[in-house]
N, C-alpha and C positions, 0 to 999 in steps of 0.2 A: 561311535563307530565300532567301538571295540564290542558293544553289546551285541551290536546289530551280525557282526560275523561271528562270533559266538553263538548265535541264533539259527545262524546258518548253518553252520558247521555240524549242531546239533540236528536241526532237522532238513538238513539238506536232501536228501535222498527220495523224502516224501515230497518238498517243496517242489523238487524238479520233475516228479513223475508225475506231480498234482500239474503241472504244465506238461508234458511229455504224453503222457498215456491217450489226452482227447484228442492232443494233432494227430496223432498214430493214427485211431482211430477215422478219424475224418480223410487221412491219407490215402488208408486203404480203403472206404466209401468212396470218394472219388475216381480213385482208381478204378472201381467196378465198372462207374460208367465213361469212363474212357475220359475223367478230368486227370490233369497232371502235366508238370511242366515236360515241355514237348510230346504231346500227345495228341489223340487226335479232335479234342475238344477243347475249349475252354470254360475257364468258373464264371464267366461273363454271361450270367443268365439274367434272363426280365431285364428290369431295370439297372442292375450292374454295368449292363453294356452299353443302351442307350442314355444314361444321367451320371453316374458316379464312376465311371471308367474316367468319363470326360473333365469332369468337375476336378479329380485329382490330378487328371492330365495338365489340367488348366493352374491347380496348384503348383504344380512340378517348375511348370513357366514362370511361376510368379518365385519361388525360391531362387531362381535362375536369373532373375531381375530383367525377366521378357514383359511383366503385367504386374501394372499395381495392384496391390493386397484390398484398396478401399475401392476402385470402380473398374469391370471390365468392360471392352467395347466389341467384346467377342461373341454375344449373343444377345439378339432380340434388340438389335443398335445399340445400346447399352445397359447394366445391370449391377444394380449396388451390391458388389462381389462380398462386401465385410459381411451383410445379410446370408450371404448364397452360403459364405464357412460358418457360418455358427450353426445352418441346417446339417449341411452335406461335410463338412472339412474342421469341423472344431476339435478332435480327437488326437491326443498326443501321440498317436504311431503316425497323422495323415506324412509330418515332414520326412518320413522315410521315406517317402516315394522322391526323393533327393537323389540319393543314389542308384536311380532307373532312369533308363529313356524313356521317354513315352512311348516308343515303338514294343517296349517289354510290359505298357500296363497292367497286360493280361495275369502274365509271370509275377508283379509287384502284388495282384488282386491277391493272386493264389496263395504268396505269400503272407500279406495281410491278414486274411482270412482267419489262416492258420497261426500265425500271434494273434491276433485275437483270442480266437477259442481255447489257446493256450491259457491266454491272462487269466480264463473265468474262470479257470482252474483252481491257480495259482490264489485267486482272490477269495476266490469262496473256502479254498484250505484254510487259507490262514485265518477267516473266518474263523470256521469250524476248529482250529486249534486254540483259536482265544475263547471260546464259547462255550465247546462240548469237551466233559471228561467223556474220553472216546479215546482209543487208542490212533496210533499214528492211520495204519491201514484201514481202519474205520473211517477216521476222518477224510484218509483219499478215495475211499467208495464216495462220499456223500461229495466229494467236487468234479469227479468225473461225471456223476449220473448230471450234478449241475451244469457242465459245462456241454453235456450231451442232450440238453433238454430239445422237446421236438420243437419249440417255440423257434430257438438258437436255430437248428438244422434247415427247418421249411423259413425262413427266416436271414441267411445268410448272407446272401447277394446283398443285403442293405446294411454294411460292414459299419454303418455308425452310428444305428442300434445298439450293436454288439457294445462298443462303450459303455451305454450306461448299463447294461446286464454285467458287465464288468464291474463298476461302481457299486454296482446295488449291494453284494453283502457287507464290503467297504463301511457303507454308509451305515447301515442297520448296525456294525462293529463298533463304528462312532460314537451312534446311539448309547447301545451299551455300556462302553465307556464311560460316558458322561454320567448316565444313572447309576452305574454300580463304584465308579471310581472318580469321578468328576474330572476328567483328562478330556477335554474337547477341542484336541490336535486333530485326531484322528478326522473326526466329523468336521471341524471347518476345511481341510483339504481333500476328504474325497465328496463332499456337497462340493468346493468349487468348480474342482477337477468333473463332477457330472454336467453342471451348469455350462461350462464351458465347451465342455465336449457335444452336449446337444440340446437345444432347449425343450424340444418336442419330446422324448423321452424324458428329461428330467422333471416336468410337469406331471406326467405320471408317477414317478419315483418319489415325488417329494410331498405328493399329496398320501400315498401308501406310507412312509415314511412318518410321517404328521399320527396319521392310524395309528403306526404301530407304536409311536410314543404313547400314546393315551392310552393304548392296549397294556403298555408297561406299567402304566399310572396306576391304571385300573387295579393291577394283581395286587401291588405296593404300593399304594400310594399314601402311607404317612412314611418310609422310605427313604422314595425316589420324588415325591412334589417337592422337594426342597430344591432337586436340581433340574427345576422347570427351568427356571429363570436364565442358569448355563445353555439350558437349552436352545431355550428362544436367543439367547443372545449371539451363539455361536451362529444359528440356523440364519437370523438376520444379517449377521455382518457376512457371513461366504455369502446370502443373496446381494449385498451392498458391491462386495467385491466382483461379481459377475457379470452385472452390469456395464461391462465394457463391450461385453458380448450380448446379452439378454438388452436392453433398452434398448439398443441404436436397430436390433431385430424385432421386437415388440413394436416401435414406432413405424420401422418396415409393411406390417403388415396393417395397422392400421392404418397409412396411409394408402397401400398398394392391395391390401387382402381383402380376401375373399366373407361376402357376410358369415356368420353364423348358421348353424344348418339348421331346419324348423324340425323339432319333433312331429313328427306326422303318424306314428304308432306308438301303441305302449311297448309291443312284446318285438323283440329284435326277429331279424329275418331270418328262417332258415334252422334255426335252434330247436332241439329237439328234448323232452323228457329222457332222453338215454345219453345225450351228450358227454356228460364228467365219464360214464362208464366206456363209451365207448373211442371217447381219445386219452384216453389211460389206458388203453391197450396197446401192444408194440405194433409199431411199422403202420400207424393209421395214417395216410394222407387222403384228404378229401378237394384242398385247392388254395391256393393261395391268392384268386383271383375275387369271386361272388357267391355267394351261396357257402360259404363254410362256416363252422363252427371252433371254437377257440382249439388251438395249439397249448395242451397245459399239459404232456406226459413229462415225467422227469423220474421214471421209474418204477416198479412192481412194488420191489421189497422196499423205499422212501414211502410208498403207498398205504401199504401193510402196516409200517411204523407209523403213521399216520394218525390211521385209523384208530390202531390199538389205544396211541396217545387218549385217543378221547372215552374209549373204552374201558382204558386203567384208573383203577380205584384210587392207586399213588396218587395221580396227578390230583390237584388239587378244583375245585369246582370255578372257583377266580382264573384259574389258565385255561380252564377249556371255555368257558364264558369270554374272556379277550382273544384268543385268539380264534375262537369259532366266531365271534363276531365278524372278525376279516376275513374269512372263508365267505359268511355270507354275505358281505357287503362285494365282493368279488363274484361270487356266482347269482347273484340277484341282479348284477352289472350285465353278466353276459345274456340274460333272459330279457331286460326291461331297457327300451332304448333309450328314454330319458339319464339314467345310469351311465350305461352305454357311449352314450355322445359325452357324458359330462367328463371321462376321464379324456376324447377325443380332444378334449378342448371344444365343445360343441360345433365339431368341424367332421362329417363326415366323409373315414376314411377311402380312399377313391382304392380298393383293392386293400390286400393283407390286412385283414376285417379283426377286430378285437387284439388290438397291436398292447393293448395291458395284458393280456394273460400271463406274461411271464412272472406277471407279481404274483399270480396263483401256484407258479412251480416251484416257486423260491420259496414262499409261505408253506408248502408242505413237505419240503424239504427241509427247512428250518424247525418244524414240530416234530419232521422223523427223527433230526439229532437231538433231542428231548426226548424223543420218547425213547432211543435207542439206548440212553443214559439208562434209562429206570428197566430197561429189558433183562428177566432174571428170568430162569427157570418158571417161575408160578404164575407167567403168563404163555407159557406153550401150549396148552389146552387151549386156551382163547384163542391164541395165533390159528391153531386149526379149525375152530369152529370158523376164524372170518375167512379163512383162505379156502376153506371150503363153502362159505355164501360167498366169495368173490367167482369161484370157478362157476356157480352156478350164474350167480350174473353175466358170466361170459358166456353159456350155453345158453340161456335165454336171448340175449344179443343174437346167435348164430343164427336161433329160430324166427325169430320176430324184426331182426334186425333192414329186413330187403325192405318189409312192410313198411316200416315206420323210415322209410326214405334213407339208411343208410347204407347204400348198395357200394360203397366201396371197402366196406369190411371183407377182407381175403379168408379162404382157410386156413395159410400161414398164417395172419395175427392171432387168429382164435387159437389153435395150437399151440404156437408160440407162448403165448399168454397162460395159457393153460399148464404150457412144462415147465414155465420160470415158477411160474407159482408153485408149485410141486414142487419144483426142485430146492427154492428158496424157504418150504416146511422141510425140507430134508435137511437142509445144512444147520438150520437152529434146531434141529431135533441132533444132529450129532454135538452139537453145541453146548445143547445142554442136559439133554439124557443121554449121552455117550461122554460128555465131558473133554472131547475133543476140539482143544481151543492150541493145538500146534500152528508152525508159524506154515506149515505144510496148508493147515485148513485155512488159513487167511489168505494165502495165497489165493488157495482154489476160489474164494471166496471173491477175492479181486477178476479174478478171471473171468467167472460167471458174469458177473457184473459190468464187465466189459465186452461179452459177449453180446449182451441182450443191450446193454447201451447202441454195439454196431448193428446189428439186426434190425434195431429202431429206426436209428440213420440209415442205412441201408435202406428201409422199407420208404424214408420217407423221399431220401434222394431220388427213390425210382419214379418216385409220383412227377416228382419234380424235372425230373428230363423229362417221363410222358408228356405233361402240359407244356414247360416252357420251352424244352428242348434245347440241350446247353449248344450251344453254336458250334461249329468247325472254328477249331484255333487258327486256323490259314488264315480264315478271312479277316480278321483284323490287323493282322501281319501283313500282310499280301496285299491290303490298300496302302495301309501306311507309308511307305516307301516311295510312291510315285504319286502320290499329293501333297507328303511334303514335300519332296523335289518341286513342285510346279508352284506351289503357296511360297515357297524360297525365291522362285526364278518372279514370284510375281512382288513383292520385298522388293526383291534389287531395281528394278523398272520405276518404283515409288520412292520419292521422299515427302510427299504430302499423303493424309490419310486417304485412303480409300478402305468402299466396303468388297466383300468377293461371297457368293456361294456354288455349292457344290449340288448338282442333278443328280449327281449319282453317288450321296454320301451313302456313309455305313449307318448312320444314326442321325436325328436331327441336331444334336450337340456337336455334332464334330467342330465344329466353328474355335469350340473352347480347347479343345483337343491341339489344333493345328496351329491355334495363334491369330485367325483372321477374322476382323471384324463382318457377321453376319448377318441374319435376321431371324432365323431360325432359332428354338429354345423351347426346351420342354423340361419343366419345372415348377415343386412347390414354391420356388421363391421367384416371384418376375413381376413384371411392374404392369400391374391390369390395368392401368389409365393408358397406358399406349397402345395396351396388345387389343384394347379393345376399340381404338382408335384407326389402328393401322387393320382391323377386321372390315371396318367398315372402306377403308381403303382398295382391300379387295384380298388381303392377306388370310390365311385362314386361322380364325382361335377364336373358337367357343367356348358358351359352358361358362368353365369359371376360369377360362385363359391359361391353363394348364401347360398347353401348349401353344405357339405360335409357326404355323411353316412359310417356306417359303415359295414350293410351287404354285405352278399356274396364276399367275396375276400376269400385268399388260407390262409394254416398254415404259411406260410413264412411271411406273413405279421403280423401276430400274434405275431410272437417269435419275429420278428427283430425290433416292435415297444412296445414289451413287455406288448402284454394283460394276462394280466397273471391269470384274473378274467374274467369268463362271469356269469351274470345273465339271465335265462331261464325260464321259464314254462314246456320245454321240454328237451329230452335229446340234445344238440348241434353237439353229433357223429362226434366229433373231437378228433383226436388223439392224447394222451398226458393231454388231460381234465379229470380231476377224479370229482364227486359231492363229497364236502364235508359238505353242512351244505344242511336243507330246511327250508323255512318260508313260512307260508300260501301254494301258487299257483307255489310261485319262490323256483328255486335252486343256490346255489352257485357253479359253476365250476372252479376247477384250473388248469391253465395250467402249467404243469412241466416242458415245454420245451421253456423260454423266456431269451430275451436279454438284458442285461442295459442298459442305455441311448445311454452308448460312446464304441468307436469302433475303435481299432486301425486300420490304413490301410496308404493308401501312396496315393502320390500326383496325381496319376495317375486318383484318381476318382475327378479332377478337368480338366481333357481332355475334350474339345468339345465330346457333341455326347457320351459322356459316361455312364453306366449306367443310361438306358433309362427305361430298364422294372426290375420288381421284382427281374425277374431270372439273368440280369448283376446286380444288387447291390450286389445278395448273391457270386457271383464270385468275384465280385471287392472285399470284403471283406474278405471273404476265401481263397481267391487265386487259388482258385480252376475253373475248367470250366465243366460246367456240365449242361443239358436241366431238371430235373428234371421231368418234366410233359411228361406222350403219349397222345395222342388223337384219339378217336375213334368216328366213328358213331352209331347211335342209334337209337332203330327201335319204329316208332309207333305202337302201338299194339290192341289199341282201344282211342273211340273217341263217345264224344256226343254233341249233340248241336252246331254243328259246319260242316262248307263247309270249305272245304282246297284248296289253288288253290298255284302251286308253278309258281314263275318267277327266273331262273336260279338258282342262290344259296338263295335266298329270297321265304319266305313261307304265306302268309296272312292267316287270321283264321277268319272266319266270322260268328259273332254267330247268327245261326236261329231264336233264340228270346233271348233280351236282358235282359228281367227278368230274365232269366237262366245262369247259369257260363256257360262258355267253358270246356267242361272237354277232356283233354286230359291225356293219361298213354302211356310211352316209357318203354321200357324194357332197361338195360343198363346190360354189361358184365364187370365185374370190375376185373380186375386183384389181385391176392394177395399181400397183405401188402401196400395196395396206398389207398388213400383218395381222393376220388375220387369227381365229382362233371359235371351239365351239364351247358351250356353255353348258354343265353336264353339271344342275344342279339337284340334291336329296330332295327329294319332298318333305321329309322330316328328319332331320340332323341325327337328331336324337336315338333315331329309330331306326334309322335303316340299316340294312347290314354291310358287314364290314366285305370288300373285296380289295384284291389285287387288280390294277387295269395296268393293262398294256396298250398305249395306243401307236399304234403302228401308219407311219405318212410318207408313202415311197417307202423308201430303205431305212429311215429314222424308226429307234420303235425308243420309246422312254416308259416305265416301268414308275408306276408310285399308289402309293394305296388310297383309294376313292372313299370317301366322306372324312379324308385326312388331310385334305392340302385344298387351295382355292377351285374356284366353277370354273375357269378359262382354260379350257385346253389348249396350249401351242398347235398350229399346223402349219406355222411359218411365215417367211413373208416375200411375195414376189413382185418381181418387176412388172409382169405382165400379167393380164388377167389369164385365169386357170382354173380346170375343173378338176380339185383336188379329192382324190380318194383317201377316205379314214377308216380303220380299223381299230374296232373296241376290243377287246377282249378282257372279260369279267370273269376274275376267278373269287367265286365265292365259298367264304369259311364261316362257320357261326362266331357270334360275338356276345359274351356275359354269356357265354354254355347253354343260350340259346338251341332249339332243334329246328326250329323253322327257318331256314336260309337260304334258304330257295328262289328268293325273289327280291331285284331291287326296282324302286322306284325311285324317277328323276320328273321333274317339270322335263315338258316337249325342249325337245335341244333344239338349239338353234346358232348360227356362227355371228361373231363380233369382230367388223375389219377394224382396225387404225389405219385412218387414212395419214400416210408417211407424211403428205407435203404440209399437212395442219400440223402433225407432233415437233415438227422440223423447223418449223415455221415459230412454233410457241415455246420452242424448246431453246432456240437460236435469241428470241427474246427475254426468256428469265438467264439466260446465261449473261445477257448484260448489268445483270443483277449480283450478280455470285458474289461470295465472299468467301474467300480460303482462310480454314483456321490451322494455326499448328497447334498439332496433339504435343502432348506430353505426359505421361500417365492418366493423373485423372484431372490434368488442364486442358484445357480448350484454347489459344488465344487469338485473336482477331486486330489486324490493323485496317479502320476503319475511317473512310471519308465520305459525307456526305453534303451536304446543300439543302439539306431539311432532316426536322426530326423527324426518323422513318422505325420500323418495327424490322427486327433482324430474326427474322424465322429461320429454325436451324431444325436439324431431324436428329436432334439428342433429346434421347425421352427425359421428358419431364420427372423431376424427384425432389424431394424437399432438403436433400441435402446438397442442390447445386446452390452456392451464389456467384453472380453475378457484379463485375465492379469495372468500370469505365475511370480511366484515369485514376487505377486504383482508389476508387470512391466506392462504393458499395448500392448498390441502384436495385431494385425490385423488381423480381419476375412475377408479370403478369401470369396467371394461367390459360394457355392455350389448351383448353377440351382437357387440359392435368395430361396431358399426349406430351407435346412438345416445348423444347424451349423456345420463346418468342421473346425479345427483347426489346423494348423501348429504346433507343439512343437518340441523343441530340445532335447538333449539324456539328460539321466543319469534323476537324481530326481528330481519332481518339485510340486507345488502346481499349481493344475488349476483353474482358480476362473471363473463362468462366471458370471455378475450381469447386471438384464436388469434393465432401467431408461427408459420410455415412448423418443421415440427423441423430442426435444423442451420444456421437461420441463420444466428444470431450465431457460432457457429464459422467458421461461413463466411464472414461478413462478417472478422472478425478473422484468417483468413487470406489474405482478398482484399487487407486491408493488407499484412499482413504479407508475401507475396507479388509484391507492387509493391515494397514499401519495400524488401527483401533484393536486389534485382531491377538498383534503382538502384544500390545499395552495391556490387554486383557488380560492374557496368559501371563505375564510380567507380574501384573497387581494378582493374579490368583494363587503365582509362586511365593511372591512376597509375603501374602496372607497366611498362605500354608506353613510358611518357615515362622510367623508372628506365634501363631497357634500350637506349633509344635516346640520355641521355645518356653 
């Protein structure tokens, strides 16, 4: 302890501005564009707002002992939450969001952020002080440009990334260690500390990692092979110990994940012969959506030392042979998609494209403190010759640059780029032909340096509100408030479970946010045998199940999966929904007409082929057979801003000008007492473009975005027959930076009634079936009576970590479609218990011991040896 303050005390000054100087920085960038706590945005961009606001929000509850740590029942009906933290929540800052309400996530995000980008600081100095003979302010240029890299900046909203860009010099320090000092503390606790923190990033890290041992081998290796062995053994046992996290998520996805992506080209999308040169330039953002090219700038002057590195006669031909090796196995990566996928986990990324490059900023960052070591005077000449072919490669760029598809190069970055370079032969020319090495010049030296770091970020954050557009900070404020009120008042009303959702949430996550069991979820971690279960149900989730929503689908799904709560702005005109409370804008609706979990029925709904749509589940459970729904056609009636052209059963709608919605209005004929709805299906999912629909029925208008949510549009449901008037309105934006947008196609619409007296009638029958469980965490339990062995169909998704046990006996779950759980039971009385355990935990746990304990022993038997050997 006493060393460690001593250490500090010592280099305290640098330690804290190596954290201090990059929030600064990021402070006053956000500031630009109007981020900042109480201001009028917030850092809740892309994906921040709708997945990981909510996912920590949902953390927050679970420290608060609202939600168990192992299974939530807050999204997608349930989800093996232990899987959901080791993607989104493994990171040792997440349990600060402890001390926030969830109503301040925004404020908690902002926060994060900025410890974060502080840590990469802090981690890469102290790096850089056990590594480089560098002076102190040397070494804090080389963690600021680090912790400023554009990867970090265009990159930020997905704050548990940042982790292992934290970890990473840690680790590579580890390394070090071990080959030059055989000390392998360092490297078994920050390899855990990354594993744990994220496994999708540490797959990347740990394969570069692996590299750059063999790159150390290579330079020395009669040396450093002797402490191969430390190596692999430390690398193994922090893999052994991580597994409490890593297995029970590995096993996750292969049971629930999504296949492998096929190579289908050699040469990646989009990537260009100018690429390294021209995002090495400051303030370059091109997109973080489709079509971009890697995010690897971390600096001019780290660039320049780079270069030199390999240019200098000192260096030896073994170091520019290993570590040009991992330059090219890195930029041969970003060209070749084979390469490409394999560090993806051959899983292609859905958005932020080439999610390894930061191993490429780090890497040349890592050679610039090398080569900045050997930097004397007798290479200033050289410095000038390359800094003068860099300026010309930067004017070549300005010339050629539109041509060869890179048209979001500014005149600022070419100037920009142009005067750091300049200016950075100016200050090594007073450096070293002027000999002016004051603490005055270091200063200035730091300054520049953080100049062109913010200009960078600056450049890139503006890309970044262009396209994503950070939100109004009201809005997530300003719901908050009066949905938890109504998600509270619907609480007190309940002491058995029910499910609730929300028409007019902020995001599809909010479910995790609020606390209330949903259906909605949009996430890399979620259980694809349901969501692709409940699609065929009538729910929407495609693809590769990414997401799941919850509009537009029929009452039958309401009741049989027990929404028994909707939250609205408007009336929902659903039948059996009474309003009974209002807050602010929202109402609380209840459904009178819902099902419990469990459901007696018989083995028959384990037949191939069985109960495939809505309408066989409600007969397989009732016993009954019945169509429910007529279907009719519906007439256009009027139309604006739009050309119609039909091809057989398929309609296109091409709007005259795209500033303007498509307004289309159908007249519909509804029969009495049915709930009626129109069918407003893509032609091609896949392909069609993306709009905003508003559909407006009387005075109702509900707002949701089309080829995102199911076919059945609501238009209510009435007692008497009526000729209902609809209004479409279609606001079209492109999608994947698409230009063509002009035009959607849908199959011919047409309207689906439910006839009330069949659902009511079939509804009234499975409810003599029901079976109430009480929740408990992640228990389910059931008192159950029967008169024959019957199958207990319940609408908790199927997972491989549930078991099942009747009179605490332990009894086998059949697979129902890998969707639901369906259970076997025998007659007469019994106790149902179900309790889910993530699968692989307890192996994991018992190797997380085991993993630490061997770990200690290690280090024990290596001190005991060292003191044999030195007496």
């Amino acid at each position: 302890m006493k060393k460690i303050l001593n250490y500090i005390q010592k280099n305290g000054f640098f330690l804290l501005s190596s954290f201090i100087v990059p929030i600064m920085i990021m402070v006053v960038v956000y500031y630009s564009v109007g981020v900042y706590p109480g201001g009028p945005k917030s850092i809740l961009v892309s994906d921040a707002f709708s997945q990981y606001s909510n996912f920590h929000a949902s953390f927050n509850n679970v420290l608060h002992g609202k939600q168990n740590i192992f299974y939530s029942w807050y999204g997608s009906l349930g989800i093996n939450y232990w899987a959901l933290i080791s993607y989104y929540l493994g990171g040792i800052f997440t349990p600060l969001v402890y001390f926030f309400d969830n109503q301040s996530i925004p404020e908690f995000f902002y926060f994060l952020t900025l410890l974060k980008i502080g840590s990469m600081g802090v981690s890469f100095w102290l790096y850089a002080q056990q590594t480089f003979t560098l002076k102190a302010w040397q070494q804090l240029i080389l963690s600021i440009m680090y912790a400023q890299m554009s990867f970090l900046v265009a990159h930020a909203e997905i704050v548990m990334w940042i982790d292992a860009l934290i970890y990473l010099p840690l680790v590579v320090l580890g390394i070090d260690r071990i080959i030059e000092k055989k000390k392998p503390i360092v490297l078994f606790v920050t390899y855990l500390l990354l594993f744990l923190s994220n496994f999708y990033m540490s797959f990347m890290i740990g394969i570069f990692t692996v590299l750059y041992f063999i790159a150390r081998l290579y330079i020395n290796k009669k040396e450093y092979l002797n402490n191969s062995v430390m190596y692999l053994i430390t690398s193994v046992l922090s893999g052994l110990a991580s597994m409490i996290i890593i297995l029970p998520m590995l096993l996750d996805i292969r049971n629930n994940g999504e296949e492998l992506s096929k190579i289908k080209t050699i040469k990646t999308a989009s990537t260009g012969v100018l690429d390294i040169i021209v995002k090495n330039m400051i303030g370059i953002y091109d997109s973080t959506k489709y079509g971009t090219i890697p995010f690897i700038y971390i600096g001019l002057f780290p660039l320049i030392l780079c270069l030199l590195y390999f240019m200098s006669k000192k260096v030896s031909i073994r170091n520019k042979i290993a570590y040009g090796s991992l330059f090219l196995i890195l930029i041969l990566s970003f060209y070749f998609e084979p390469l490409n996928l394999f560090w993806h986990g051959f899983h292609s990324p859905n958005m932020f494209l080439f999610r390894f490059s930061f191993l490429f900023s780090f890497l040349l960052l890592m050679v610039a403190g090398y080569s900045w070591e050997k930097l004397a005077e007798s290479d200033f000449n050289r410095m000038v010759n390359l800094i003068i072919g860099m300026i010309t490669c930067v004017i070549l760029v300005s010339i050629f640059g539109e041509k060869l598809h890179y048209t979001y190069i500014s005149v600022v970055s070419i100037i920009g780029t142009i005067i750091f370079l300049i200016v950075y032969l100016l200050m090594n020319y007073f450096f070293f032909k002027k000999r002016k090495q004051s603490h005055f010049m270091a200063v200035l030296f730091v300054l520049i340096v953080v100049l062109e770091a913010s200009l960078n970020s600056k450049g890139i954050i503006n890309g970044m509100s262009l396209e994503w557009r950070y939100p109004k900070s009201g809005s997530y404020e300003k719901a908050y408030r009066p949905i938890r009120t109504l998600v509270d008042k619907a609480d007190e009303r309940n002491t058995n479970f029910y499910r609730m959702e929300n028409l007019s949430q902020l995001t599809i996550n909010d479910s995790f946010n609020y606390g209330y069991a949903g259906v909605g979820m949009f996430s890399s971690i979620r259980n694809r045998h349901s969501s692709e279960y409940l699609s065929e149900l009538g729910f929407f989730s495609v693809g590769t199940n990414l997401s799941i929503r919850y509009e537009n689908n029929t009452l039958l799904m309401d009741s049989l999966l027990g929404i028994k709560y909707i939250i609205d702005k408007t009336d929902p005109m659903k039948y059996g929904f009474e309003k009974i409370a209002t807050e602010g804008e929202y109402s609380l609706y209840e459904n009178k007409e819902t099902l419990p979990l469990g459901i007696y029925t018989n083995e028959d709904i384990f037949l191939p082929n069985a109960v495939q749509t809505q309408i066989d589940l409600y007969n397989q459970l009732s016993g009954m057979k019945d169509s429910f729904f007529s279907v009719d056609e519906i007439a256009l009636v009027d139309s604006k801003n739009v050309e119609i052209s039909e091809s057989g059963n398929d309609v296109e709608y091409r709007a005259l000008d795209t500033e303007d919605p498509i307004e289309l209005i159908w007249e519909v004929d509804v029969p009495a007492k049915t709930q009626s709805y129109i069918s407003l299906y893509p032609v091609q999912f896949n392909k069609s473009v993306d709009a905003m629909l508003r559909l407006d029925v009387g005075e109702n208008s509900h707002v949701t975005e089309y080829r995102k949510s199911g076919q059945f549009f609501n238009i209510g449901y009435y007692e008497k027959a009526t000729k209902v008037k609809v209004k479409a309105l279609f606001y079209l934006y492109p999608r994947d930076n698409r230009k063509d947008f002009d035009s959607i196609s849908f199959i011919k619409p047409d309207a689906a009634h439910l006839d009330i007296t069949k659902y009511q009638a079939t509804l009234d029958k499975i409810k003599e079936k029901a079976i109430d469980f009480k929740m408990k965490g992640r228990k389910a339990i059931a008192k159950i009576d029967t008169k024959e062995e019957q199958v207990i169909f319940t609408t908790i998704p199927y997972d491989k970590g549930w078991k099942a046990y009747v009179d605490d006996k332990e009894v086998e779950i059949p697979t129902f479609k890998d969707a639901f759980l369906a259970i076997p039971v025998p007659k007469g009385k019994h106790t149902l218990e179900l309790v889910f355990l993530p699968q692989g935990f307890l192996i994991g746990a018992v190797l997380f011991v085991s993993g630490i304990s061997l770990f200690i022993g290690y280090v024990v038997y290596l001190n005991r040896k060292s003191h044999y050997f030195k007496s």
